[in-house]
N, CA, C and O atoms as a GROMACS GRO file, in nm:
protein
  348
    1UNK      N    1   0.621  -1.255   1.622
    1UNK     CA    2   0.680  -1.150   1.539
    1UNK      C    3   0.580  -1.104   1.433
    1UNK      O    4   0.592  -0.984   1.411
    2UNK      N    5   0.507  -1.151   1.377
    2UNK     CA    6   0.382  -1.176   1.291
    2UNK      C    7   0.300  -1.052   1.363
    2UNK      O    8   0.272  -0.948   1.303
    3UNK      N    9   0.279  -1.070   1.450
    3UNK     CA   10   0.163  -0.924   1.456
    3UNK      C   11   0.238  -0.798   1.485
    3UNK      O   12   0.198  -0.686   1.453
    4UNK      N   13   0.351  -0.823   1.547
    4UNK     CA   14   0.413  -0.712   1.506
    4UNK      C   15   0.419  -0.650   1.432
    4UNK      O   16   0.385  -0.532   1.433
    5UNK      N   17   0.496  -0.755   1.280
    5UNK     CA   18   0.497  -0.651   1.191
    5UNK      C   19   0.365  -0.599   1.136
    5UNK      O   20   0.360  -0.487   1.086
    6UNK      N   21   0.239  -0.690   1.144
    6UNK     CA   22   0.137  -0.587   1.131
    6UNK      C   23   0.096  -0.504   1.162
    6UNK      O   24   0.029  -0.430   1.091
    7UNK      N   25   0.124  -0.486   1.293
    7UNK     CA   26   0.059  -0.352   1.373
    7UNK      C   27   0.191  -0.231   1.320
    7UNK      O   28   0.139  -0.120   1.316
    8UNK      N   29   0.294  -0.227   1.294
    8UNK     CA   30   0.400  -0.179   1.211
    8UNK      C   31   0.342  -0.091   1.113
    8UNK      O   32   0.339   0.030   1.090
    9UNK      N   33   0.277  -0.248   1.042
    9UNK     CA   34   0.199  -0.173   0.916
    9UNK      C   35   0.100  -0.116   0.895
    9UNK      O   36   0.091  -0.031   0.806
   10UNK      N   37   0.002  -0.152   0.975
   10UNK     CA   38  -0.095  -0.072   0.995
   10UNK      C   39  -0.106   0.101   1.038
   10UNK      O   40  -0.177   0.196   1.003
   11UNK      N   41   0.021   0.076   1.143
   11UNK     CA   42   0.068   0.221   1.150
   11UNK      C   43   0.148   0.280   1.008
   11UNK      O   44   0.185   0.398   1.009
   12UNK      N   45   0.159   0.246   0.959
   12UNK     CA   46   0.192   0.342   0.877
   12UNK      C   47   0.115   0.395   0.781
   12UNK      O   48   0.136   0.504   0.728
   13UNK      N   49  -0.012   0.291   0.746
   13UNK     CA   50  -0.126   0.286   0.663
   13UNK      C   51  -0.201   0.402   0.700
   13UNK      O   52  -0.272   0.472   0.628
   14UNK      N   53  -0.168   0.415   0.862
   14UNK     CA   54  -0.303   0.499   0.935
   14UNK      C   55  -0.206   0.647   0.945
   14UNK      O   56  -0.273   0.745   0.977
   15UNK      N   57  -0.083   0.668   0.924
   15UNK     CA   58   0.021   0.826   0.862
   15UNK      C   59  -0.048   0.855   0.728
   15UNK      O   60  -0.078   0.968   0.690
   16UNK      N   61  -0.067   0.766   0.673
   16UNK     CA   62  -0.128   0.854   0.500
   16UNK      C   63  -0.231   0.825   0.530
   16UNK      O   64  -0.220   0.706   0.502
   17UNK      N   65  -0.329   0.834   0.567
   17UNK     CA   66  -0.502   0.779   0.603
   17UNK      C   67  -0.548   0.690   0.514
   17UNK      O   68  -0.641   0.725   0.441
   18UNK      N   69  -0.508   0.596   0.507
   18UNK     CA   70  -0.544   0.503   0.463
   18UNK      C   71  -0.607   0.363   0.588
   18UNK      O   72  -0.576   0.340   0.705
   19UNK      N   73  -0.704   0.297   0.495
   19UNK     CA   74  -0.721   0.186   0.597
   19UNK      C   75  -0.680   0.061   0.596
   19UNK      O   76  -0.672  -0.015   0.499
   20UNK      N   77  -0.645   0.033   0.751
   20UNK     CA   78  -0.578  -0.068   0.797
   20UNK      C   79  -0.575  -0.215   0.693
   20UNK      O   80  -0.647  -0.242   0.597
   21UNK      N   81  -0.446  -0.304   0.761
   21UNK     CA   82  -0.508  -0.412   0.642
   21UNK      C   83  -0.626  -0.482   0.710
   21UNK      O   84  -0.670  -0.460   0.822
   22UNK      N   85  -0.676  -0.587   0.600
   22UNK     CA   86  -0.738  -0.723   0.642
   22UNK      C   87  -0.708  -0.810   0.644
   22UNK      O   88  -0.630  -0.828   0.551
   23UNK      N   89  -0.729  -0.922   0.721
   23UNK     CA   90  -0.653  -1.044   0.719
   23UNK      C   91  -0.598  -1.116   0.586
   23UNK      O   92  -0.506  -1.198   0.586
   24UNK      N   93  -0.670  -1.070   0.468
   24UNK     CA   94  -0.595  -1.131   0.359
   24UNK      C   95  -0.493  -1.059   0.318
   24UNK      O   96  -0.400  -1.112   0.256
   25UNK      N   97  -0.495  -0.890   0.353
   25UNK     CA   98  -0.383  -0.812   0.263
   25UNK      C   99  -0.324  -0.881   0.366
   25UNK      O  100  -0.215  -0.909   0.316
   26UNK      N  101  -0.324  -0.926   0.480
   26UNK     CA  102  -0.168  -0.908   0.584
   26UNK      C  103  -0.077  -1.022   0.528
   26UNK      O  104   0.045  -1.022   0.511
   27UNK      N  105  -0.185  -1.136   0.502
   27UNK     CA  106  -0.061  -1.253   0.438
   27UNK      C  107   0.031  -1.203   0.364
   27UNK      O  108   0.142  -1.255   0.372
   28UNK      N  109   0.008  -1.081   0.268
   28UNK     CA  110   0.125  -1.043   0.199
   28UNK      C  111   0.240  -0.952   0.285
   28UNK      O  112   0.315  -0.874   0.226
   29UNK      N  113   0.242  -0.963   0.377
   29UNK     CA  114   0.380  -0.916   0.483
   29UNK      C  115   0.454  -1.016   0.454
   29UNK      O  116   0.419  -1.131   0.426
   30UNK      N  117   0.574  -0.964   0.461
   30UNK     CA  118   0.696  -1.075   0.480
   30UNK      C  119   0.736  -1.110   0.652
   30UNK      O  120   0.708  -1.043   0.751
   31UNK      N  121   0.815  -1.247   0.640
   31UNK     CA  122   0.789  -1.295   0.768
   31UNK      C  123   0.882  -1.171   0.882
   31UNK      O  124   0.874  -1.158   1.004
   32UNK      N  125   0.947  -1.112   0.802
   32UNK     CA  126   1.105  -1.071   0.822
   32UNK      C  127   1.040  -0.904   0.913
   32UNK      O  128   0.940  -0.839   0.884
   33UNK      N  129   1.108  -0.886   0.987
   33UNK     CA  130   1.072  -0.722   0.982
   33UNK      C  131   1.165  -0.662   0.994
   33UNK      O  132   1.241  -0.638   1.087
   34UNK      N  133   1.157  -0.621   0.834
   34UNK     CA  134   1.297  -0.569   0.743
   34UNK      C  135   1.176  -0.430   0.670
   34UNK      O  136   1.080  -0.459   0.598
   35UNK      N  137   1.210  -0.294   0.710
   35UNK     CA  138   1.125  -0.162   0.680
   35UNK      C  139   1.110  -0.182   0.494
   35UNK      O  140   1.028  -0.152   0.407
   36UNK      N  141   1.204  -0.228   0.500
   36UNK     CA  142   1.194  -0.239   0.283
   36UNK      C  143   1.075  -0.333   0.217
   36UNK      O  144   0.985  -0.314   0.135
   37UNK      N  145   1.128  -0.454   0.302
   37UNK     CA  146   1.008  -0.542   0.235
   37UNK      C  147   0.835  -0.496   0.291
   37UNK      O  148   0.743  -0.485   0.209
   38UNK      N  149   0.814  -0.471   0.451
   38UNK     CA  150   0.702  -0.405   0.470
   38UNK      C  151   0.672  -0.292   0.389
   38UNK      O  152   0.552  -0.270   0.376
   39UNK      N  153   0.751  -0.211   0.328
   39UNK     CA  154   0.690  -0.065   0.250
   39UNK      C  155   0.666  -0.151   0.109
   39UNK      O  156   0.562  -0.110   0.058
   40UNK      N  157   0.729  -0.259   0.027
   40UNK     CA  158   0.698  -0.341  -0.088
   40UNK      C  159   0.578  -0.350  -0.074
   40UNK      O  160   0.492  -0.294  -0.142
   41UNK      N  161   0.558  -0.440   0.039
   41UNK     CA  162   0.448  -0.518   0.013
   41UNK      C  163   0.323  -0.443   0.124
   41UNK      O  164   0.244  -0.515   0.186
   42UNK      N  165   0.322  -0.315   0.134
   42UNK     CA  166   0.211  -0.215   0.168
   42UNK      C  167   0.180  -0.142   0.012
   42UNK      O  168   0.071  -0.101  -0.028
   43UNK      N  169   0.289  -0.140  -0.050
   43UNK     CA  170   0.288  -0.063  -0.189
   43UNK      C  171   0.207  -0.167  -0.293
   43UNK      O  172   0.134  -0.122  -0.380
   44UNK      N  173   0.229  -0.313  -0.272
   44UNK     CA  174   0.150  -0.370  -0.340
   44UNK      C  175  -0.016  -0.380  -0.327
   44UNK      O  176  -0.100  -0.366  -0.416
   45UNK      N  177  -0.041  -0.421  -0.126
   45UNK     CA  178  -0.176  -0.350  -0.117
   45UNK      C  179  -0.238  -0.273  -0.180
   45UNK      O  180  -0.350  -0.291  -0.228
   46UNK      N  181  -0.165  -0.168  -0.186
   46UNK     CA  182  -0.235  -0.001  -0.221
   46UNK      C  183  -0.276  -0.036  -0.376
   46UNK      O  184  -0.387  -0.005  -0.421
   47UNK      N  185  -0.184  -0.098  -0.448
   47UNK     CA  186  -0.186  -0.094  -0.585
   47UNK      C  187  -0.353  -0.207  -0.608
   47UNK      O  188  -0.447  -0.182  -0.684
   48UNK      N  189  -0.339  -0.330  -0.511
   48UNK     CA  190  -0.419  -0.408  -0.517
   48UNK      C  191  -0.556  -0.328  -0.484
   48UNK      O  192  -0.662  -0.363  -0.536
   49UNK      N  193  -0.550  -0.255  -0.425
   49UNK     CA  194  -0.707  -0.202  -0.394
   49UNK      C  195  -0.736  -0.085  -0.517
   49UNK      O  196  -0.843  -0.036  -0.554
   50UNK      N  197  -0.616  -0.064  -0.558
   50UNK     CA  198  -0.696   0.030  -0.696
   50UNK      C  199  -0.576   0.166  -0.661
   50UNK      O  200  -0.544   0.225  -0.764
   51UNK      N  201  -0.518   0.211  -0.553
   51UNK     CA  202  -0.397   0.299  -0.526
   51UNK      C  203  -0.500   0.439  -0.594
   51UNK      O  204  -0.446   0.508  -0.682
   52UNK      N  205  -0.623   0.470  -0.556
   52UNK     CA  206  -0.636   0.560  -0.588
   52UNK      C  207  -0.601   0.716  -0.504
   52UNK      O  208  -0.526   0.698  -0.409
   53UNK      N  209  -0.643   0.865  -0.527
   53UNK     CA  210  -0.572   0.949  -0.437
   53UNK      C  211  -0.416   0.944  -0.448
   53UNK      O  212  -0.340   0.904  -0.537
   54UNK      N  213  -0.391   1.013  -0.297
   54UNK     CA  214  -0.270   0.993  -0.253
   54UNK      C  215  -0.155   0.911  -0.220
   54UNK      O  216  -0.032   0.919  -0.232
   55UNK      N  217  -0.274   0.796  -0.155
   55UNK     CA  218  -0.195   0.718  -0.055
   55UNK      C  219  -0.057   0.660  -0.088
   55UNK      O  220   0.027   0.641  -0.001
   56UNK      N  221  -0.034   0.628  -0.238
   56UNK     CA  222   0.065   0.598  -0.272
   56UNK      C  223   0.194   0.657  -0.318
   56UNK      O  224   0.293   0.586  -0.338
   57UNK      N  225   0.193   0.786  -0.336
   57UNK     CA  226   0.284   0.905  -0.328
   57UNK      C  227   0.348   0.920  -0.137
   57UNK      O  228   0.459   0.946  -0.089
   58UNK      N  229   0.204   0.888  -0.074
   58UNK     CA  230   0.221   0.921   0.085
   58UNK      C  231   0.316   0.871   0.080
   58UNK      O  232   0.426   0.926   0.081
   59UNK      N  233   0.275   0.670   0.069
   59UNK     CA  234   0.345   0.572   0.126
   59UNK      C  235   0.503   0.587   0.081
   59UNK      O  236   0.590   0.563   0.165
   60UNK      N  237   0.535   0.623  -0.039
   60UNK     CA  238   0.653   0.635  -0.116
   60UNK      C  239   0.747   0.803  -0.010
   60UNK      O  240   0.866   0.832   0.007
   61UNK      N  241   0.662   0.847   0.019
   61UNK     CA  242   0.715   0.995   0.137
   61UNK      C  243   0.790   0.924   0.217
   61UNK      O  244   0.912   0.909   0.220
   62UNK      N  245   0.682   0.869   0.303
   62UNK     CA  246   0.694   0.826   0.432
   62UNK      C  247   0.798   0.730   0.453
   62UNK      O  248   0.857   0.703   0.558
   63UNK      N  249   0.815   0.673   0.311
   63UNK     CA  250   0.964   0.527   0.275
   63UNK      C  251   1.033   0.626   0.298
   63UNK      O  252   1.038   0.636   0.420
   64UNK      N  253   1.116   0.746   0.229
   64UNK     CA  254   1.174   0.835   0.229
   64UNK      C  255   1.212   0.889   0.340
   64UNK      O  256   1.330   0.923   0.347
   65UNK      N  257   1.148   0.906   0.423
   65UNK     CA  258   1.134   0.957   0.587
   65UNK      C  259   1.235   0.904   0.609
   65UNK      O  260   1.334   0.975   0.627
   66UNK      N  261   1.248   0.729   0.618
   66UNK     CA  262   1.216   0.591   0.699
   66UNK      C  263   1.355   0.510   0.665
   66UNK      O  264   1.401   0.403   0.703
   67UNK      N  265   1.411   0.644   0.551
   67UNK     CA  266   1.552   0.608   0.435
   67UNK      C  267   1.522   0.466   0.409
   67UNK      O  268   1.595   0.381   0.459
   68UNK      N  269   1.400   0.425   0.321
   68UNK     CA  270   1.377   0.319   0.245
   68UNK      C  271   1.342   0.365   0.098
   68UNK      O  272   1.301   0.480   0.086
   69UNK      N  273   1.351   0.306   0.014
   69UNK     CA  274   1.310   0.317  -0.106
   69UNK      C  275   1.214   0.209  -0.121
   69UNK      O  276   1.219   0.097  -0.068
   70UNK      N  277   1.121   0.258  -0.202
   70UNK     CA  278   0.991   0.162  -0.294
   70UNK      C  279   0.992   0.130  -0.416
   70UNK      O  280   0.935   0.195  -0.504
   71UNK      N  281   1.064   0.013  -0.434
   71UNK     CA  282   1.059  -0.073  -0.631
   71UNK      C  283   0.946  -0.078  -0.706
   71UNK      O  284   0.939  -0.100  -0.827
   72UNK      N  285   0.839  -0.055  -0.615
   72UNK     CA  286   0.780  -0.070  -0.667
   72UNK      C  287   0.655   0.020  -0.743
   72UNK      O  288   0.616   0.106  -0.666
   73UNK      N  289   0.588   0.022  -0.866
   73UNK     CA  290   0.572   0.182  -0.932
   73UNK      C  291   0.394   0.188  -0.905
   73UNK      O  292   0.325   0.087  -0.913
   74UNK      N  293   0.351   0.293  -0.880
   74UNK     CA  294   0.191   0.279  -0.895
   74UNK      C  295   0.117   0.218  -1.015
   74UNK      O  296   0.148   0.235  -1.133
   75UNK      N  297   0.011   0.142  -0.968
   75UNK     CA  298  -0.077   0.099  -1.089
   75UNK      C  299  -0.181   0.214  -1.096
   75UNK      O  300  -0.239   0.259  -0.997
   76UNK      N  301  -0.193   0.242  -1.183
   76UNK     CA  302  -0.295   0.371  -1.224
   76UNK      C  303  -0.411   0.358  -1.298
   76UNK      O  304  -0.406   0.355  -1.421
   77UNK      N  305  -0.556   0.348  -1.212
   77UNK     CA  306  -0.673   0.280  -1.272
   77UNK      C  307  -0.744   0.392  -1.291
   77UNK      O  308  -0.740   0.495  -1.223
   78UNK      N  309  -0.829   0.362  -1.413
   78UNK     CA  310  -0.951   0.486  -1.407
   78UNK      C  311  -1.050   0.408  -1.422
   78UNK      O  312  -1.050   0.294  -1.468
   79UNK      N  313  -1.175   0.499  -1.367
   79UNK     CA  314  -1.298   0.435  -1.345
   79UNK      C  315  -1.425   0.502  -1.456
   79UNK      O  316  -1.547   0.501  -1.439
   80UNK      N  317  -1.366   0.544  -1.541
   80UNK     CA  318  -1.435   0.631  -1.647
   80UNK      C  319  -1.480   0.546  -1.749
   80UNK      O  320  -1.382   0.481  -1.785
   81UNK      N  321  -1.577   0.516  -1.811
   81UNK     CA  322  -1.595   0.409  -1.916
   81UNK      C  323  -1.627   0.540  -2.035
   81UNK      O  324  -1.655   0.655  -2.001
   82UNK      N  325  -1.616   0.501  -2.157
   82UNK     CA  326  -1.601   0.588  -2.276
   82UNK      C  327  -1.646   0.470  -2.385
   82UNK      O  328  -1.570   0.374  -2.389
   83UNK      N  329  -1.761   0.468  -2.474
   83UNK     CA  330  -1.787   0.475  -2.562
   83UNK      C  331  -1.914   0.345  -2.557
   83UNK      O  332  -1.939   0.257  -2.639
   84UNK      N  333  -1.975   0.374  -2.432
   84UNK     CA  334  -2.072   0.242  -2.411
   84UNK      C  335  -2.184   0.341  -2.461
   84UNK      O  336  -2.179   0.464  -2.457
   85UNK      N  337  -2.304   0.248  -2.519
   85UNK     CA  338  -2.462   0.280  -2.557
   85UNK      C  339  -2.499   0.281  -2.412
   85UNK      O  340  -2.456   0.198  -2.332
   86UNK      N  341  -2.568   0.363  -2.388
   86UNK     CA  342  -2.661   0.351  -2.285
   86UNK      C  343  -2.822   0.378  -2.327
   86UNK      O  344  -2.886   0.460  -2.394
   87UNK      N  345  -2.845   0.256  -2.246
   87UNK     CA  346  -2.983   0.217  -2.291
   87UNK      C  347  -3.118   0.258  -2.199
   87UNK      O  348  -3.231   0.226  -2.237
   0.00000   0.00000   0.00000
């Protein structure tokens, strides 16, 4: 049941173009393949890699599609540094 739900998830990763997991994001699947907890814990991926772009508005669509909801909220990183000396 285990690669199932990965290949699950992966498809859905690969609807918003995003890339597939890796063996460490996948540990965070649940054992269950229940569409709520897979869109959680794809939403946490996204957040874990930095959720920059789209992908996480996608993924939150595509829940919608899928009549799931996502608890969970984007982490929002910037990569801008402000007020360093450069030497």
């Amino acid at each position: 049941m285990g690669e199932e739900i990965k290949n699950y998830a992966n498809s859905l990763l690969i609807k918003i173009d995003q890339a597939t997991l890796t063996e460490e994001e996948a540990l965070l699947l649940p054992e269950v393949n229940e569409k709520a907890l897979i869109f959680e814990a794809l939403a946490k991926v996204l957040n874990e890699r930095g959720a920059t772009g789209n992908g996480f508005k996608k993924l939150k669509a595509l829940a919608l599609l899928e009549n799931t909801e996502i608890g969970i909220k984007q982490v929002k990183r910037s990569d801008i540094l402000i007020g360093m000396v450069l030497e």
